[in-house]
Steps between C-alpha positions, in 0.01 A plus 500: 500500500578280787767478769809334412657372857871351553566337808847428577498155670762264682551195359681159570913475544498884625366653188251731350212536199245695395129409556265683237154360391488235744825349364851470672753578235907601514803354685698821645795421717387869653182659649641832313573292177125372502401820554665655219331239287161622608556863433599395160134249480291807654672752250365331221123448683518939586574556099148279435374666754415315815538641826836310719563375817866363608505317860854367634556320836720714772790371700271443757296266284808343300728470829815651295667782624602841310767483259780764580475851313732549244791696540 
């Protein structure tokens, strides 16, 4: 079996998607929301399984700042 890779990506008007298989797919209003997507995508790949990567930007890429912890 082959890698299955998820890429979270920025896209246009401060939003996110998924790119997988050379295609750019989702509209997340979150990095963490896109993310969660992908987990979901790369669960499915592991149970046929490929081997998974996951890559998501940092704040230092993205230019946002931390949210606050919960309290």
């Amino acid at each position: 079996m082959g890698i299955a890779s998820y890429a979270i990506t920025s896209i246009p008007d401060h939003k996110w998607a998924i790119s997988h298989d050379g295609k750019v797919e989702g509209d997340y209003l979150t990095r963490e929301a896109a993310f969660e997507a992908a987990v979901a995508a790369a669960s499915l790949a592991i149970r046929e399984g490929h081997a998974i990567q996951i890559s998501a930007p940092g704040f230092s890429v993205t230019g946002e700042k931390a949210m606050p912890a919960a309290r």
